[in-house]
N, C-alpha and C positions, 0 to 999 in steps of 0.2 A: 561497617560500610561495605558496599557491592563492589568489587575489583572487577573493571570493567576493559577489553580488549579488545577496540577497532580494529578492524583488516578491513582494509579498504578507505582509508580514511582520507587519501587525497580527493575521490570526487566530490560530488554533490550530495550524496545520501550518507558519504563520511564525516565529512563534515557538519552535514546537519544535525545527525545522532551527539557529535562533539557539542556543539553549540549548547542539546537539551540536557548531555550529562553534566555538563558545569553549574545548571542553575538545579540540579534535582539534587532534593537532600541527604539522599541515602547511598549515593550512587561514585566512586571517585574512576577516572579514566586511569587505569594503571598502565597500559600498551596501545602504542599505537604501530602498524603495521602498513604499508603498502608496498607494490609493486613498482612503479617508478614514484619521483620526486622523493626520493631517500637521502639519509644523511641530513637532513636538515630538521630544525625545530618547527612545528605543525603552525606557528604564525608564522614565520617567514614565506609558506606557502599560502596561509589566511594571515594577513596581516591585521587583519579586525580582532584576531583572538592575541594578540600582543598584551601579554600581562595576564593572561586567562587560561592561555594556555601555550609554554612554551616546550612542550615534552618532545622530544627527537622521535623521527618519523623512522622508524626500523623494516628493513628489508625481514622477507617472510625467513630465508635461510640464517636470522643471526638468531644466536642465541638467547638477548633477549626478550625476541619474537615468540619463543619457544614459553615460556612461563606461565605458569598455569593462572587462569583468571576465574573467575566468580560466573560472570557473562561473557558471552563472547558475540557480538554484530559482524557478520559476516554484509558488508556492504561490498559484494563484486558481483559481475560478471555472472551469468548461469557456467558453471562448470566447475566453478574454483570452493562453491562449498561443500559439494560431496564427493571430494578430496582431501579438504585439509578438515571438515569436522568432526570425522571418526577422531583422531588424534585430541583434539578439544573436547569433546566429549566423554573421552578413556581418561581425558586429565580432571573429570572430575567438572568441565562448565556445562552454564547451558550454554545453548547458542540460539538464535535466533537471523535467520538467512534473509537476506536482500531478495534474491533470486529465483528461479523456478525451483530449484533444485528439490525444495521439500515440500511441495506447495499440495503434494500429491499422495495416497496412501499406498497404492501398488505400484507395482513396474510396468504394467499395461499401460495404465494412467499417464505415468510420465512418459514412456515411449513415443505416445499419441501426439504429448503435447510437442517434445524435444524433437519432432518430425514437422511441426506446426513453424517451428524456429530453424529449421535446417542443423540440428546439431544429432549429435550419435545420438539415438532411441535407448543405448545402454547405459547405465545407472550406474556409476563408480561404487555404490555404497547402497544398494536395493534393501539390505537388512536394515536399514534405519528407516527405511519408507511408510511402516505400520505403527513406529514408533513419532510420527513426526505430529502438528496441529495446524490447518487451516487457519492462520492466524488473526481473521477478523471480530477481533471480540460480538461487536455486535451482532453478529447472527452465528456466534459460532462459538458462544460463551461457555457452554454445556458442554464441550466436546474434550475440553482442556481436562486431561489426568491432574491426581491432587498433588502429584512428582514431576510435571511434565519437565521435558528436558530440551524438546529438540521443536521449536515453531518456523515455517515456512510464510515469509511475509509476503501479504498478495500483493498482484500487480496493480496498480493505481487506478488507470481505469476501470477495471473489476472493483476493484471498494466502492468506486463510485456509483458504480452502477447496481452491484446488490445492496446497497443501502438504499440505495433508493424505489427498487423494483423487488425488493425479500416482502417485506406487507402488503404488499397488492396479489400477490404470487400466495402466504400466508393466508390470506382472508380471503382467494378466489376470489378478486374482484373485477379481475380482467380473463378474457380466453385466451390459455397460454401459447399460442399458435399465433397471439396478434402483437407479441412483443417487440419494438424498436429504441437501439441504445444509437444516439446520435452525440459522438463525445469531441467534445475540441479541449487539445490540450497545450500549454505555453510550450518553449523549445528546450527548457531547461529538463523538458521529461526524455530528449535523447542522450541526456548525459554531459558531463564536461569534456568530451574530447571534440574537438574538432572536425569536422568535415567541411566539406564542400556544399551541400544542401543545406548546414546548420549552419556557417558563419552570416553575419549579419548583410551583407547584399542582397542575398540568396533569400533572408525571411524578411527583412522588411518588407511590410504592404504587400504582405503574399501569404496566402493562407490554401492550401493541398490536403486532401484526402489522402489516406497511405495505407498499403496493404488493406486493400479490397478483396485481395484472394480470401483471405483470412486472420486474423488479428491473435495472437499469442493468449491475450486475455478473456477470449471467446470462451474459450474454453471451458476456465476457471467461472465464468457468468454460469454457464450452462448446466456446472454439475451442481454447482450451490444451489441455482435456483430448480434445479428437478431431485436435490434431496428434501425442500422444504413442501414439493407439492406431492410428492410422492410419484412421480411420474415424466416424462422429458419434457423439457423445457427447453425449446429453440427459439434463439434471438438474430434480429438482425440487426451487425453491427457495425458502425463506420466511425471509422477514428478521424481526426483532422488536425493539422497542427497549427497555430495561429500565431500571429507577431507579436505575442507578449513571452515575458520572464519565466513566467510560475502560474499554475492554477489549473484546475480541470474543470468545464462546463459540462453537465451531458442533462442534455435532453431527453428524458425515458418516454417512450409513448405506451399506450396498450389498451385494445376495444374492451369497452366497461360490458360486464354482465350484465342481464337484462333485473332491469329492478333496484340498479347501485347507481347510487348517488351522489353528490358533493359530501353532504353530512355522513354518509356513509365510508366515505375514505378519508375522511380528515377523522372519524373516529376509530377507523383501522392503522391508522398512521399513528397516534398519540398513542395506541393501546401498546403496538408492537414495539418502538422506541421509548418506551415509558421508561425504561432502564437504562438507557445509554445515551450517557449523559454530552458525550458531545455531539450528538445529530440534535440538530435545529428545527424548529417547524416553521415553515411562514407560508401565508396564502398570496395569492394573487396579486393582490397590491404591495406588498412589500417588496421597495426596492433594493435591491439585492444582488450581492456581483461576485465573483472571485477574491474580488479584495475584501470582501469582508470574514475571509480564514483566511489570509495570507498570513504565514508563518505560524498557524496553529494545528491540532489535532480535530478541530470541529469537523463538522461536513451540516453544509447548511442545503434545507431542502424544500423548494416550493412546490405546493400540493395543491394540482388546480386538476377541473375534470371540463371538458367541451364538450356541453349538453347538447348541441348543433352533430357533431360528429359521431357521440357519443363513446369521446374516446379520454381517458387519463391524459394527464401529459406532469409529470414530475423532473423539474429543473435539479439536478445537484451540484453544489460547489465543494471542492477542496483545494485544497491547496497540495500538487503532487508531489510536491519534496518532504512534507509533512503527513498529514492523516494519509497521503498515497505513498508515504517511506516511513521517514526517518521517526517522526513524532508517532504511528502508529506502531513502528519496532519498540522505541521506549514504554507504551500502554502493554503490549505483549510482555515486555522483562517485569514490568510492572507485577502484571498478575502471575508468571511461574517466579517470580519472587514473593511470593505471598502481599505483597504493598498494595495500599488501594490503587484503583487504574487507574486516577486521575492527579498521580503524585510527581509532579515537577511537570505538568502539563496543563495546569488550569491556570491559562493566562489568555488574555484577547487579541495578543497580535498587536499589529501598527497599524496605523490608518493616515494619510490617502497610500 
């Protein structure tokens, strides 16, 4: 069995990786770690996991925080994994990061972005930078060492948006100058702490645009999709946040080349996804919504082209706490654990 050690396990993306290790077969939760809500057994804090999981929730300084594990899900905060990974990595885990922290190969790279975020541009742990993986399987299968050790989980709206805009970008099917990522996502993608603008007055029947200046996961869009085309790729991007729970919508736009067609992009779309097994296809009439990956690893994607405008326009669904966290961190352990990637994740979800 995989000895498995959350840090971070009181919020939303801790718990959720909790949830996927209990039903996976290979896999057992040996520690659990966080910064507040300590001292207590991890249902008393999820009452849902009562009888599932009753393990004491350990402050990062106690010693049995310290013990070396199999994997390690680093679910916090940008800052706190390249800090405390060198040490999990010296003992021997892999890890796999929530956060910016690894998402990038040089110190340039991340400078850029951690300036994107208001945080220091310098890198606690810059030697592990070249050593880390872009951890989107789906367009970034190839890139994974046959030891890898160290994966950087992408930000959510970036998954959603290069899975759904890598094969049109791939198969030049659009001019990459005419790119638009229009993303609305539920409120559970700020986190479990509380604010002011997140508690429920504040979002009901209220839906905002945020960070116009610039968006953290611009970033990550922009170098993935100008390694596939071989050249830069700029996008314009507008995040929103909407009165539901969980889920990310994004609308991708992009003006079609001269000569490309419907049948031409629903065959550029099967060909490039043909291997990854949880992108979904569906056309135009399919109706289709957030809630149908709510609480899975899928990402469901409608491929339609507007012969009027003559412009693409690709609908993608995930669900952010999943295929945008927690469920794609587990398909990552999955594969630098040698296991197939679809092992304790091939399930439908709930419905309505």
């Amino acid at each position: 069995m995989i000895k498995v050690k959350v840090v971070g396990c009181g919020g939303y993306g801790g718990v959720g990786i909790v949830e996927l290790l209990l039903r996976h077969p290979q896999a057992e939760i040996q520690t659990l770690v966080a910064a507040t809500e300590t001292g207590m057994p991890m249902s008393d804090l999820y009452p849902h996991l009562k009888g599932f999981c009753d393990l004491p929730i350990y402050t990062p300084d106690d010693p049995a925080a310290q013990e070396p594990a199999d994997v390690v899900f680093f679910s916090t905060p940008d800052g706190v994994g390249m800090v405390q990974a060198p040490a999990e990595l010296a003992k021997g885990a892999r890890v796999i990061d929530y956060s910016g922290d690894f998402r990038f190969n040089s110190a340039d790279d991340y400078a850029e972005y951690a300036r994107r975020i208001g945080r220091d541009p310098v890198h606690k742990a810059p030697e592990l930078l070249p050593k880390t993986v872009y951890g989107l399987p789906e367009l970034n299968r190839g890139a994974y060492a046959a030891d890898q050790r160290l994966v950087g989980n992408p930000g959510c709206f970036a998954m959603s948006c290069l899975m759904g805009l890598a094969p049109a970008v791939a198969a030049k099917l659009v001019t990459f100058d005419s790119l638009i990522c229009d993303c609305k996502t539920g409120v559970s993608g700020a986190g479990k702490k509380a604010t002011p603008i997140h508690h429920f007055p504040a979002r009901y029947e209220n839906m905002q645009a945020y960070r116009l200046s610039g968006h953290q996961h611009v970033m990550e869009v922009e170098r993935m999709l100008g390694a596939i085309a071989g050249e830069a790729v700029p996008v314009t991007f507008t995040a929103q946040v909407v009165p539901v729970c969980r889920g990310i919508l994004s609308t991708l736009y992009g003006t079609l080349r001269d000569g490309i067609h419907l049948a031409d992009v629903q065959a550029a779309y099967q060909d490039y996804h043909r291997a990854n097994s949880f992108v979904r296809l569906y056309d135009s009439k399919a109706a289709i919504g957030t809630a149908h990956v709510r609480g899975t690893n899928y990402c469901n994607l409608t491929i339609d082209v507007d012969e009027r405008t003559r412009r693409l326009r690709v609908v993608a669904h995930i669900d952010n706490l999943m295929k945008g966290q927690a469920s794609n961190a587990l398909q990552n352990m999955n594969i630098i654990c040698g296991l197939p990637e679809d092992t304790g994740l091939h399930f439908p979800g709930a419905y309505p």
